[in-house]
N, C-alpha and C positions, 0 to 999 in steps of 0.2 A: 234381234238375233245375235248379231255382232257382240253386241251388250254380256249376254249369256256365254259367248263364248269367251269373253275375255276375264269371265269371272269364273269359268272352268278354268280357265287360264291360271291364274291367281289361288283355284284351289289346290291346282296342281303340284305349281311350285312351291305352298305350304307342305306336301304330301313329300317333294322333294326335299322340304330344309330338314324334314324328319327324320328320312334315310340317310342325308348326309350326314346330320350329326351321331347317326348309330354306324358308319363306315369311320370316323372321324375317330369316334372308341375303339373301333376295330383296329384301326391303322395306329392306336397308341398303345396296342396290345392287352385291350382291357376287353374284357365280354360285354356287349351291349346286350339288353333284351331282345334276343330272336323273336320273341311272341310277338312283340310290337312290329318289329321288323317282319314278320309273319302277317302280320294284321294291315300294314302298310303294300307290302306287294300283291295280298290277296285282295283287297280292295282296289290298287291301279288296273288289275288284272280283272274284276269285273266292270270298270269304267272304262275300260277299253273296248272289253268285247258287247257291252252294252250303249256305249256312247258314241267311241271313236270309231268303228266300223261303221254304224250306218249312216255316224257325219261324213266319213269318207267318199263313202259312195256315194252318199246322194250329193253330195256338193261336188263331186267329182265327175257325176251323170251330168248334174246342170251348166257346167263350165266349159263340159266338151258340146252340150248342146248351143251354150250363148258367143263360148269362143273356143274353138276349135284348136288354134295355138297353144293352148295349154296342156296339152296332149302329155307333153315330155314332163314338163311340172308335175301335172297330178299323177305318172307312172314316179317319177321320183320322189314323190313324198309317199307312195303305194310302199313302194320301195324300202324307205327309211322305217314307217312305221312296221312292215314286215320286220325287217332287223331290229327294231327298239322289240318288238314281242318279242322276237328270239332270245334276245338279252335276257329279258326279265323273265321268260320261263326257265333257264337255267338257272339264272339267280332262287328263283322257287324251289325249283330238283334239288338244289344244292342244299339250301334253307331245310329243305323235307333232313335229308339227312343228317343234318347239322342237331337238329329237333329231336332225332331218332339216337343220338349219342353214334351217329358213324364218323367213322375218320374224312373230314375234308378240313383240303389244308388251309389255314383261314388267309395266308398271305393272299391266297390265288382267291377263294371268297373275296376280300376287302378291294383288289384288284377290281375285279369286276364287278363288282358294288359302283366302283368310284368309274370304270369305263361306263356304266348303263348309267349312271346320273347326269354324265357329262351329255352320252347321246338323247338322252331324252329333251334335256334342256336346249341341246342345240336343235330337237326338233320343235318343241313349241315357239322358240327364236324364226324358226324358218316359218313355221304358220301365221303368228304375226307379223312376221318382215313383209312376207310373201303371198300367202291365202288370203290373209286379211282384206289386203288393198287389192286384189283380183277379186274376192267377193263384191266390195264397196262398187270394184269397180264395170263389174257385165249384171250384177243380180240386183233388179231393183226393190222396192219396199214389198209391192204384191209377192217376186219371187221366193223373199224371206219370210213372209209369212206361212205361202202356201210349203216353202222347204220344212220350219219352224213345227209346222202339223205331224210332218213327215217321222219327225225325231224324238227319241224315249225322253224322259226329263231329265233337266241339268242337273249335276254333278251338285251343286250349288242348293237346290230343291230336294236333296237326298239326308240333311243334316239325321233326321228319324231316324234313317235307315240307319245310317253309318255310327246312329249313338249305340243302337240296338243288336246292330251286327259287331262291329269293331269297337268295344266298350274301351278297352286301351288308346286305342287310335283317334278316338274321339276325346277323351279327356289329355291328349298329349296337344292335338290341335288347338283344343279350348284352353289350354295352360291348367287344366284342371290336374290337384296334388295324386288324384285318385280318380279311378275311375267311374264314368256315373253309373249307380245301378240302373237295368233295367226291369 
């Protein structure tokens, strides 16, 4: 289980080096492809609400059951991932418009591009500094398995999905010139 999550972990921050480099354009006054950047937040925004919520909870139910202390921990990473969504649904609303040929101003866009990338990272940082070794360390092998049941499939296990749904998105990750048909 661990394993799986560190390899969401890793896809994540590929998902991240992509939006940096299209904030990166941004912030040298050049237009980056919104669509990809469309296709990048519309994808973290269903792996959230398909992955990271019911890891949330349920690894958040099992922690306050095996140790109690964690209480303040799992309300504060509640907490942070609240704000990381907040982030990145604005970044979307904004994106819609942006799409839509409205006037948003792009310094305040590329602003908050580079604010949401930094909080994101510094949340997956705090899950492995922090969740990680409080898993390893109250939930044993049977926990992780019966949890492991409990959960949709890895990020990781979705490569179909995401060639089929996000055809851009997926030939930017794969390094491919073009993207693959489906």
């Amino acid at each position: 289980m661990l394993t799986q999550l560190r390899q969401d972990h890793a896809n994540m921050a590929r998902l991240l080096h992509v939006l940096q480099l299209k904030q990166k354009t941004l912030a040298e006054g050049e237009r980056p492809d919104f669509q990809l950047i469309r296709e990048v937040i519309d994808y973290i925004l269903d792996y959230m609400n398909e992955f990271t919520v019911p890891l949330e909870r349920i690894y958040s139910e099992q922690l306050l059951t095996t140790a109690p202390e964690t209480l303040e921990f799992t309300r504060k990473l509640a907490e942070d991932y609240h704000d990381l969504h907040e982030r990145l649904m604005r970044l979307s609303q904004d994106l819609d418009m942006i799409l839509m040929d409205a006037i948003v101003p792009m310094d305040r866009f590329t602003e908050d591009m580079r604010a949401y990338l930094e909080a994101h990272r510094a949340y997956l940082r705090h899950e492995r500094e922090e969740l990680f070794p409080l898993i390893r360390e109250h939930l044993d092998d049977q926990d992780l398995r019966r949890l492991a049941e409990l959960l949709p499939e890895g990020a990781s296990s979705k490569l179909e999905y995401l060639q089929s749904t996000y055809p851009e998105l997926y030939a930017e990750l794969k390094g491919d010139p073009e993207p693959v048909p489906t």
